[in-house]
C-alpha positions as CSV (number, residue, x, y, z in Angstrom):
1,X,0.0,0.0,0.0
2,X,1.1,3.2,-0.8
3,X,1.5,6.0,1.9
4,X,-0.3,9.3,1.7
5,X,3.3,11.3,0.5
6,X,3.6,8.9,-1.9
7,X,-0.4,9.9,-2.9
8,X,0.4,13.3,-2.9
9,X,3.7,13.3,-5.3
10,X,1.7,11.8,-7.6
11,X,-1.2,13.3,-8.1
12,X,0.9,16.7,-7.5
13,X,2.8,15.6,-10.7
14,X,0.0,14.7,-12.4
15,X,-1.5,17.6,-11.9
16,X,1.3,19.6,-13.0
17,X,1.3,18.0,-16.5
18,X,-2.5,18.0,-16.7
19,X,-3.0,21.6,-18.4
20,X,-1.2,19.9,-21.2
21,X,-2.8,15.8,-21.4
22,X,-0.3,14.3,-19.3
23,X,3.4,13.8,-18.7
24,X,5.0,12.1,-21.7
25,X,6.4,8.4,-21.1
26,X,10.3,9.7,-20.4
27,X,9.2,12.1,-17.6
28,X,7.2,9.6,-16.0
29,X,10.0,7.2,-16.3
30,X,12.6,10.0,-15.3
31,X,10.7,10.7,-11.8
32,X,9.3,7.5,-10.9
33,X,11.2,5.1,-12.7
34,X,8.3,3.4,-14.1
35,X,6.1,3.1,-17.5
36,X,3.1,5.3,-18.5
37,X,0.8,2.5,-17.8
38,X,1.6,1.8,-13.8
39,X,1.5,5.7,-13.5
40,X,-1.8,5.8,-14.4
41,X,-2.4,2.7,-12.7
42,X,-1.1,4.6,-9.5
43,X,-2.7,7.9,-9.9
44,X,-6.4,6.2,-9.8
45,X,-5.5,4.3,-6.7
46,X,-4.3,7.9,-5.2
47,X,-7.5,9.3,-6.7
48,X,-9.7,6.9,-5.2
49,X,-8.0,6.7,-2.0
50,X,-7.8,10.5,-1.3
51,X,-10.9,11.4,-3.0
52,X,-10.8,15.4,-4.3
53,X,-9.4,16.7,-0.8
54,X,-7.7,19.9,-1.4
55,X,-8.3,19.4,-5.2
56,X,-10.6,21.7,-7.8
57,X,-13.2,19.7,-9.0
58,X,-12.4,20.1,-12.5
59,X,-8.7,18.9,-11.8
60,X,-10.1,15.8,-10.0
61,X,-12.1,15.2,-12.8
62,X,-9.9,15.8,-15.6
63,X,-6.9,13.6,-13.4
64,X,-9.4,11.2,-13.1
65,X,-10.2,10.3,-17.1
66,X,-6.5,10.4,-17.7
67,X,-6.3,8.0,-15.1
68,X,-8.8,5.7,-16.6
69,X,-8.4,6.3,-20.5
């Protein structure tokens, strides 16, 4: 199980790079040392877990169908 500063860098990332449809592969891979897929795979669990706490809506939302897509 991940713990809640693990959460929080990645959905802090994620959000960072979600003006613009997501970090490409290589940053992904340069900050967490794994593939697109897992990220995503990640962020949703972080999503789920944490709910929109301290989150606009619209971010959650948009973090959310990256997450899932």
């Amino acid at each position: 199980m991940r713990n809640s500063t693990e959460d929080a860098m990645l959905l802090d990332f994620a959000a960072q790079w979600e003006p613009y449809g997501g970090p490409e592969a290589s940053e992904i891979f340069l900050r967490f040392g794994i593939g697109r897929g897992e990220f995503r795979a990640r962020v949703h669990r972080a999503l789920i877990r944490t709910g929109a706490v301290d989150m606009d809506i619209n971010v959650y939302r948009s973090l959310l169908r990256y997450a899932t897509g």
